[in-house]
N, C-alpha and C positions, 0 to 999 in steps of 0.2 A: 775200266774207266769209271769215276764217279761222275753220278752226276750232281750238279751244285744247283740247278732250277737253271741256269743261264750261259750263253754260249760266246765266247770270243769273236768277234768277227777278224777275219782277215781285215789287214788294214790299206788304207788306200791312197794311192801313190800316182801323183802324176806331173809329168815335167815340165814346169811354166815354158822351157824356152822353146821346144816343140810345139806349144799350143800356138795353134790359130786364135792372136787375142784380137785382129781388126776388128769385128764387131764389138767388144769393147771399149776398144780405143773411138770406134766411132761414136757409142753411148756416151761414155764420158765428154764428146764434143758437142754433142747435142742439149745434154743434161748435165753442165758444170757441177751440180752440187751432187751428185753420185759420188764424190771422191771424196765427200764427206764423211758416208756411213763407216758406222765402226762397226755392224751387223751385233745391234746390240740386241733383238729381237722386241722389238717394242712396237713393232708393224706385223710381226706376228702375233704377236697378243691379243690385239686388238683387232685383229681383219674378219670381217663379216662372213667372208668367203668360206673359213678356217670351220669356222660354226657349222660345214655345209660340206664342204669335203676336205681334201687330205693337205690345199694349197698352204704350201708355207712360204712367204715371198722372201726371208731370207735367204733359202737354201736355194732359191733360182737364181738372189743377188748373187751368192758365192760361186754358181755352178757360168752365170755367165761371166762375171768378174774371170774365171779360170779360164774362161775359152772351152766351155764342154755345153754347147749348144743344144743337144740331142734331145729331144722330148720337151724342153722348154716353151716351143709355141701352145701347145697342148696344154703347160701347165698354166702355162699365162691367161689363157682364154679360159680358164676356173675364175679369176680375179671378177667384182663386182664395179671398178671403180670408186667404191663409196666415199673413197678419202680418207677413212678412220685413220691410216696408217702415217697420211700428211702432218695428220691434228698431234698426232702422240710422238713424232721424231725430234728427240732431243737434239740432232743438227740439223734440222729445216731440209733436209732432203724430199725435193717434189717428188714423191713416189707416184702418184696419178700419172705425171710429164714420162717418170723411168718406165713405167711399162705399158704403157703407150709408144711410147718410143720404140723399148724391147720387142716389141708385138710388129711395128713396121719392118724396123733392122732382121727380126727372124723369118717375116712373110719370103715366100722364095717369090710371090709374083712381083714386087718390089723389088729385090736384087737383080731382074732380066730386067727392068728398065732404064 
């Protein structure tokens, strides 16, 4: 086997119609303008957070958009609020409002009430 400096990753597969999407479906009724993002990364760019550790808030957009909940409240509570990511979305999505919200919707003490 050669090696080329760089490795394939296996690739990754998962079936929307099995996913558990209520929690999204509920986001999107909270936060109308989520169904705007095209996930152009331009709140990643720009996010304070990023500067500081590894959060990247589009890859949570996609990962809760999919219904794969797992480790997101975790990464959610990396986020500083500061806004930058409001300021710089070329379709007005209130990202402060989405993960805020995100952050409720994943609490489990919130789903027992």
């Amino acid at each position: 086997m050669v090696d080329f400096g760089f490795n394939i990753k296996k690739a990754r597969s998962f079936n929307l119609t099995t996913s558990d999407l209520t929690k999204a479906s509920e986001l999107l009724e909270r936060v109308p303008s989520y169904r705007l993002c095209i996930s152009c990364g331009g709140c990643t760019a720009t996010c304070s957070a990023r500067q500081f550790t590894n959060f990247d808030i589009r890859k949570v957009h996609n990962s809760f958009r999919r219904g794969l909940y797992s480790g997101l409240d975790k990464e959610l509570h990396k986020c500083m609020l500061c806004g930058k990511c409001t300021l710089v979305c070329p379709r007005g999505v209130n990202l402060r409002s989405l993960i805020i919200n995100m952050r409720q919707i994943l609490d489990s003490r919130t789903e027992t009430l």
